[in-house]
BAFI-3210 file (N, C-alpha, C; in Angstrom, 3 decimals, decimal comma, padded with zeros to 6 digits):
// residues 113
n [1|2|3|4|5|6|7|8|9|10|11|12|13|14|15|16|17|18|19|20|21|22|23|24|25|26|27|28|29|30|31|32|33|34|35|36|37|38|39|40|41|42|43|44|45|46|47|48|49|50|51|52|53|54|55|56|57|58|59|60|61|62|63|64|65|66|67|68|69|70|71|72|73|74|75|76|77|78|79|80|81|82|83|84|85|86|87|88|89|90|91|92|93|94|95|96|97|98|99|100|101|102|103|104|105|106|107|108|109|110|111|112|113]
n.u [103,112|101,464|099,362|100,003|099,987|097,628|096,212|097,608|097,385|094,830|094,514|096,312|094,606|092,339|093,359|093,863|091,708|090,282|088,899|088,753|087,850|088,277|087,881|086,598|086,315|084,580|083,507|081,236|079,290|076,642|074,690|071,809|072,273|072,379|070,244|072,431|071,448|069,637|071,750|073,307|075,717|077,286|079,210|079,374|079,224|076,774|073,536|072,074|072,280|074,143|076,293|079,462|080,162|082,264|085,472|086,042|088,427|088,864|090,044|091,629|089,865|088,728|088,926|086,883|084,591|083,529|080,521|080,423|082,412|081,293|079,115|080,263|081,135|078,917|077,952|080,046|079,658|077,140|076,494|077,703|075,613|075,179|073,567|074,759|077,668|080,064|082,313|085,465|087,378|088,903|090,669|093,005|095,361|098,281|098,222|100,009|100,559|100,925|098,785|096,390|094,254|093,432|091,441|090,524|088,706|088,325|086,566|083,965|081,518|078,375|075,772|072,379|070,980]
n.v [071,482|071,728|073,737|075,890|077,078|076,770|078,500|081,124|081,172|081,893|083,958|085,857|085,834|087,010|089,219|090,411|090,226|092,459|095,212|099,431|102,206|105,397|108,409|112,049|115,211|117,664|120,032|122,650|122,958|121,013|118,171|116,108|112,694|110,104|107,379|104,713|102,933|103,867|105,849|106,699|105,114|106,716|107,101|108,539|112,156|113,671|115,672|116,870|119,853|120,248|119,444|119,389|117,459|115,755|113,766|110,414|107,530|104,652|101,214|097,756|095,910|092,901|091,700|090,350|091,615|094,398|095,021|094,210|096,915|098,781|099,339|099,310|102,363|103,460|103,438|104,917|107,173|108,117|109,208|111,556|113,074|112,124|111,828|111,017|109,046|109,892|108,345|109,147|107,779|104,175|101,624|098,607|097,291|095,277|092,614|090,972|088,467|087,910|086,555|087,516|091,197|094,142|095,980|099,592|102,542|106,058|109,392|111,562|112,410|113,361|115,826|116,370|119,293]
n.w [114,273|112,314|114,089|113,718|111,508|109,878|111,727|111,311|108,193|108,145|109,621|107,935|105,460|106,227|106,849|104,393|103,219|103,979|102,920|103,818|104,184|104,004|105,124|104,267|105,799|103,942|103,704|104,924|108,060|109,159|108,361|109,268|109,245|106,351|105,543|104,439|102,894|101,022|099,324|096,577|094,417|092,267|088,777|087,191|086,777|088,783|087,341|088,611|090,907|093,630|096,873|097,579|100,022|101,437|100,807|099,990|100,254|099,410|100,160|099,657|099,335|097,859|094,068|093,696|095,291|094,625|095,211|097,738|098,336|097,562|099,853|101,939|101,321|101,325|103,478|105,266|104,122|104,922|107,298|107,147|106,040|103,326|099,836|098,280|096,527|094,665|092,454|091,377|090,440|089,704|090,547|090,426|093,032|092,827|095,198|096,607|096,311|093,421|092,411|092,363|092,738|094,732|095,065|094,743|095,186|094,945|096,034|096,164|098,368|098,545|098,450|097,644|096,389]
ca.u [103,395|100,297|098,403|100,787|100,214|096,239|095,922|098,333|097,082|093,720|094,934|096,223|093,600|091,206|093,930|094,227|090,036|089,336|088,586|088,315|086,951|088,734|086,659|087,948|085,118|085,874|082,036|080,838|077,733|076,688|073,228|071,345|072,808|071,301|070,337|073,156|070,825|069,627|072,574|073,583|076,755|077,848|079,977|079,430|079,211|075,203|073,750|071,246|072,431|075,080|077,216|080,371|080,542|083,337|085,978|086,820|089,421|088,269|090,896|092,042|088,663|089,244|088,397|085,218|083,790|082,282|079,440|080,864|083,297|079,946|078,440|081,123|081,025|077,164|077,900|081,014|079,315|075,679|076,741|077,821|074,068|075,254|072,548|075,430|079,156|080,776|083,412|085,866|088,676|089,284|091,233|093,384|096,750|098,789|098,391|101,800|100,529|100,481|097,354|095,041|094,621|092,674|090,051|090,648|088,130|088,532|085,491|083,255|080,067|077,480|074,199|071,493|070,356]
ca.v [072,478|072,345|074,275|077,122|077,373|077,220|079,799|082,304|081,596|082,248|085,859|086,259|085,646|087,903|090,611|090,899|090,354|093,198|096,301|100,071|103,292|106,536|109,863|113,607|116,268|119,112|120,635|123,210|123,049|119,429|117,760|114,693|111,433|109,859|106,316|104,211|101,935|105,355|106,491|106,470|104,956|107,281|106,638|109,988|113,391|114,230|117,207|118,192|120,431|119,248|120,264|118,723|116,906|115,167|112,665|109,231|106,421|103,043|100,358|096,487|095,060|091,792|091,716|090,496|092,717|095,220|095,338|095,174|097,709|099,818|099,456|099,782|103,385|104,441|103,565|105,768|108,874|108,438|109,830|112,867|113,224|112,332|111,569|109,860|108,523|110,272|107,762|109,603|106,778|103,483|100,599|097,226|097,390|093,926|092,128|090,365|087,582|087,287|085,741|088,266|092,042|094,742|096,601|100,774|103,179|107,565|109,757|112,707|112,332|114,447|115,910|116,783|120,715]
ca.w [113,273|111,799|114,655|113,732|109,892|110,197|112,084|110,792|107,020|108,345|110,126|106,480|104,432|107,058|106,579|103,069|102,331|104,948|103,046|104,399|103,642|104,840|104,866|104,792|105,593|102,984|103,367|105,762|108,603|109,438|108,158|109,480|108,411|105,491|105,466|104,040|101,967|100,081|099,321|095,189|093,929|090,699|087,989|086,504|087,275|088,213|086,576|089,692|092,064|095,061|097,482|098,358|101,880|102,003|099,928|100,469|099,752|099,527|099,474|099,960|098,952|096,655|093,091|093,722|096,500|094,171|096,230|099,519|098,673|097,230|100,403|102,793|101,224|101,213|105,360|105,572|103,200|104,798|108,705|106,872|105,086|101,800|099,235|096,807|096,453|092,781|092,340|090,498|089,902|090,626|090,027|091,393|093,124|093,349|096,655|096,456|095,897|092,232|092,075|092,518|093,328|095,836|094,051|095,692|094,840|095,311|095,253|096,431|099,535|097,910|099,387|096,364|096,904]
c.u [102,116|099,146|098,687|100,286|098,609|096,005|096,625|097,687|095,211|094,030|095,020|095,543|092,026|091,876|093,878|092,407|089,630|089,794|088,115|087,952|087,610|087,838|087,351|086,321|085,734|084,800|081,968|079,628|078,394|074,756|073,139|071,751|071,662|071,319|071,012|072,415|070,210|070,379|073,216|074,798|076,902|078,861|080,365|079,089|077,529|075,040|072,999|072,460|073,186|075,862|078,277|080,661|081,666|083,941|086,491|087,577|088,917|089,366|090,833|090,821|089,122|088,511|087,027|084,040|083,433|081,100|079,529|081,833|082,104|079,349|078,723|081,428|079,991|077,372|079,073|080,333|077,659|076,242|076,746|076,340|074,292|073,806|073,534|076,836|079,299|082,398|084,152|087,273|088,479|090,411|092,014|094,850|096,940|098,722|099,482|101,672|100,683|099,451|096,031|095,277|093,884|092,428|090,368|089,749|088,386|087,204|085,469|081,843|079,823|076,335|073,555|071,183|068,582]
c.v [072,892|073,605|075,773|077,842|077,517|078,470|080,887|082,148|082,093|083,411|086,650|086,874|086,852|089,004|090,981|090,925|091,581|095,125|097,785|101,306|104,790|107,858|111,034|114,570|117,359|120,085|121,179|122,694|121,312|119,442|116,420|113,955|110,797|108,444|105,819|103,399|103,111|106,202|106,102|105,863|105,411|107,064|108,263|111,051|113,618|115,707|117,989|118,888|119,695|120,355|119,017|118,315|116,881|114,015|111,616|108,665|105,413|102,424|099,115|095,823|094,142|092,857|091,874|090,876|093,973|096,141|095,465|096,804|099,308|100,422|099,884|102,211|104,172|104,159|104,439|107,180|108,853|109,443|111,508|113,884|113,155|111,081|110,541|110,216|108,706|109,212|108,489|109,176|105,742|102,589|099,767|097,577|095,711|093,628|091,513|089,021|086,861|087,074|086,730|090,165|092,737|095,878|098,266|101,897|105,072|108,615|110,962|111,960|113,783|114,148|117,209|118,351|120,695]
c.w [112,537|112,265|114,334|112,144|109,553|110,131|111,611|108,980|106,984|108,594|108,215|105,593|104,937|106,456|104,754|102,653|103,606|104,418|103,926|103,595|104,554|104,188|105,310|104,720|105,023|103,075|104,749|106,683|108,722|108,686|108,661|108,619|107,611|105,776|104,289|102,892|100,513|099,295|097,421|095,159|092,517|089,828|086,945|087,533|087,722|087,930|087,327|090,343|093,301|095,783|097,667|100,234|102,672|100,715|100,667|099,549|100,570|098,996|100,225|100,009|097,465|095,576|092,688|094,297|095,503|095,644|097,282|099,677|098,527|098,440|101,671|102,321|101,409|102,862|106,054|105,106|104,096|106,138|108,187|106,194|103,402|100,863|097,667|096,879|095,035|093,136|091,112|090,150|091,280|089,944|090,632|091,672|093,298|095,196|097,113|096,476|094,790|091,522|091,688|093,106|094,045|094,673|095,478|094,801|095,355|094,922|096,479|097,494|098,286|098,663|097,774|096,959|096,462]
res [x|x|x|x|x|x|x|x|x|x|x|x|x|x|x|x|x|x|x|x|x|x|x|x|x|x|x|x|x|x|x|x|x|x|x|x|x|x|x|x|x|x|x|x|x|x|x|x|x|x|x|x|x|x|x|x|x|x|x|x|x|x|x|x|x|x|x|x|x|x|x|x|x|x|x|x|x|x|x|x|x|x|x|x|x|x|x|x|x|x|x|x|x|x|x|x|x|x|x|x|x|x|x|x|x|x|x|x|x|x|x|x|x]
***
């Protein structure tokens, strides 16, 4: 019985810590992809010059993925050539566990003019 309960709370525990990142192109033309490591994470509006790319949804990243969930986005928004991720809401849904919840982020790909 045990070999059974292992492994399935392991599948689990993979499934519920395995954040994704969905992308919608809303922007005309195409530009060279930007490098992902380059790529801003915003909190605000910026006041240069942009174009709209594209929007994503970021969800089922723990609490404490922050940063992966940050980064898992600058590698979804760079392909498109974005120069920065406008997060423009986020916040935690319950996992059904109780215990803890999944961190889901909603935003804007931007490319600087």
């Amino acid at each position: 019985m045990k070999s059974t309960i292992i492994p399935g709370l392991l599948a689990s525990l993979f499934l519920t810590a395995c954040g994704t990142v969905e992308i919608t192109k809303t922007g005309r033309g195409f530009h060279n992809p930007t490098d992902p490591n380059t790529v801003d994470i915003l909190m605000t509006q910026p006041k240069r010059n942009y174009e709209e790319l594209g929007t994503f949804q970021a969800s089922g990243f723990m609490r404490s993925e922050t940063a992966v969930m940050h980064n898992a986005i600058r590698t979804k928004v760079a392909p498109l050539g974005a120069n920065a991720a406008f997060i423009t809401s986020e916040g935690y849904d319950a996992d059904g566990s109780g215990s803890s919840s999944l961190r889901w982020a909603n935003g804007v790909a931007l490319r600087y003019k």
